[in-house]
N, C-alpha and C positions, 0 to 999 in steps of 0.2 A: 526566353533563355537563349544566351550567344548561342551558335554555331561552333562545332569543331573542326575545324579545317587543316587540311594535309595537302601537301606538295604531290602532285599528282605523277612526276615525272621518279618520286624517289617510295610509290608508294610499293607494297606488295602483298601484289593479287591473292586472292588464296580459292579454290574450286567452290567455296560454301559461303563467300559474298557476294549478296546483290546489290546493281549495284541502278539508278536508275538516271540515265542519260539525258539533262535538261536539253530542248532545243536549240539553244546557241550550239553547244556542243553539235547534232546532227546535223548545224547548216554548214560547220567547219569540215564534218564528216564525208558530205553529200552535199556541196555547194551547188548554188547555181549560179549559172556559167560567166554571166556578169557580176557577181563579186569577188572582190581583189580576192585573192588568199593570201588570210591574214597570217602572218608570223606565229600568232600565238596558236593556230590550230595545230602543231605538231605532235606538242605533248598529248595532245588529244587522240591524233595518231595511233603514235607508241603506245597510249594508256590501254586502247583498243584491241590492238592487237596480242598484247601482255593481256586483257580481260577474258578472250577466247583462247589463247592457246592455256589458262590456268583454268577454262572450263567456267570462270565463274559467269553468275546468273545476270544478263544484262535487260532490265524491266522497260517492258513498251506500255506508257498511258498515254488512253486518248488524249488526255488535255495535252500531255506534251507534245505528239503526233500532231495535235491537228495546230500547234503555232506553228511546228516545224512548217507545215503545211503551207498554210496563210503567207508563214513571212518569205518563203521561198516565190508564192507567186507575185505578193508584191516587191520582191526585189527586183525581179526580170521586169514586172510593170515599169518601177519606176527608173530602171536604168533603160530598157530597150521599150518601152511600150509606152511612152507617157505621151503619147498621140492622143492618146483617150483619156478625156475630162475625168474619169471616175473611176474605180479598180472594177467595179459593175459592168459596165460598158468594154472595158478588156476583156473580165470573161469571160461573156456572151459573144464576143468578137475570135473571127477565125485564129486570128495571131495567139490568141490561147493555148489551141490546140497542142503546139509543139510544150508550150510550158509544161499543160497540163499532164502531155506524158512522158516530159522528164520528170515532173516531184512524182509521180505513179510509178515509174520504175525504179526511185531511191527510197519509195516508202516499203514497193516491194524488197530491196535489199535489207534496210534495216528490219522488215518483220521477222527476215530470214535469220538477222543476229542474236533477236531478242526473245522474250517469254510478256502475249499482254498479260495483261493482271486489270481486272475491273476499278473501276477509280472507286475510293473509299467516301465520297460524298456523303453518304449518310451518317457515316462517322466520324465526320471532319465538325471542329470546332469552327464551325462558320462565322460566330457572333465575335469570337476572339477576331478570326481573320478580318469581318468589316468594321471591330474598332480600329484596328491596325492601318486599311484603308481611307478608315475616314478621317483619319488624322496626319496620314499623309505615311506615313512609312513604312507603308508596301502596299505591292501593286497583288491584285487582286488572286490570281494566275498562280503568281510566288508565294503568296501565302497557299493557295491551295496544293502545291508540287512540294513545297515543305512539309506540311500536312500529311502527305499522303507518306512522305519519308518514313517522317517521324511514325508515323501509324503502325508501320510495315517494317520497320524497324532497317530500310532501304536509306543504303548512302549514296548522297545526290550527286553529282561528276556536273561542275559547270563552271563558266566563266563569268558568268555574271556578278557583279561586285553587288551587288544588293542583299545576299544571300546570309546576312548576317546573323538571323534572328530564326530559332524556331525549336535549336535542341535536337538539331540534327548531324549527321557527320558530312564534309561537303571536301571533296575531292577537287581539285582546281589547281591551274597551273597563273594565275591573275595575282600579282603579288597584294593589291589593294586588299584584298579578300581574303589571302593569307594573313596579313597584317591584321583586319580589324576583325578576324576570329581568334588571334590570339591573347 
């Protein structure tokens, strides 16, 4: 089932929606320090700070926590650290350290914004999701952070243009995205 998708910049918040914040979105949020900042992170911004000042519920799950995570340290790996053969070998290595407690104190900030919520895994239509992978039209992750939307009846806030499919509501400021959920 498509996706419904809304323009993020012209949406309005209301105190009684959740809403749950894909990872691209928190790298834009809480960048690390060697990626450009991009243009399109503004709306994201704004959408932000209109989500807390209208009260509404902004949802922390592990699965999207811990991309956010991962892809934060291999950015810094592969911009400032690619000395090291391997992302393993980074960080086990001192030059880690400093990474390691910048994503710790933006993981601590976003905890401070959000509400977790247990990931719905047992609930989740898994075999849907890996016909869906095994055929090539989506990545494993997306169908699961769809899944949990849809579950939870949670609208997803992200940039990612792949997010086409799942019968969720998807808040975004990516015109692609906007385009192929309409």
């Amino acid at each position: 089932m498509r996706n419904k998708a809304a323009e993020i910049s012209t949406f309005v918040f209301q105190q009684n929606d959740q809403f749950l914040l894909d990872a691209n979105v928190w790298l834009y949020l809480f960048a690390p320090p060697s990626q450009p900042s991009p243009n399109y992170g503004a709306p994201y911004s704004a959408a932000m700070k209109t989500m807390l000042a209208a009260k509404s519920t902004i949802i922390i799950d592990v699965l999207v926590l811990s991309e956010y995570v991962n892809r934060y340290c291999r950015i810094e790996w592969a911009a400032r650290f690619n000395i090291y053969t391997t992302f393993k070998a980074f960080r086990q290595s001192a030059d880690f350290a400093a990474v390691g407690n910048d994503v710790a104190v933006y993981v601590r900030a976003i905890l401070k914004h959000g509400k977790c919520c247990d990931h719905p895994f047992g609930s989740a239509n898994i075999l849907q999701i890996l016909s869906s992978v095994e055929n090539g039209s989506l990545d494993f992750n997306d169908g699961l952070v769809a899944e949990t939307c849809r579950i939870n009846d949670w609208k997803l806030v992200t940039h990612d243009g792949d997010f086409t499919e799942g019968g969720i509501e998807v808040l975004t400021s990516n015109k692609r995205l906007l385009a192929a959920c309409s």
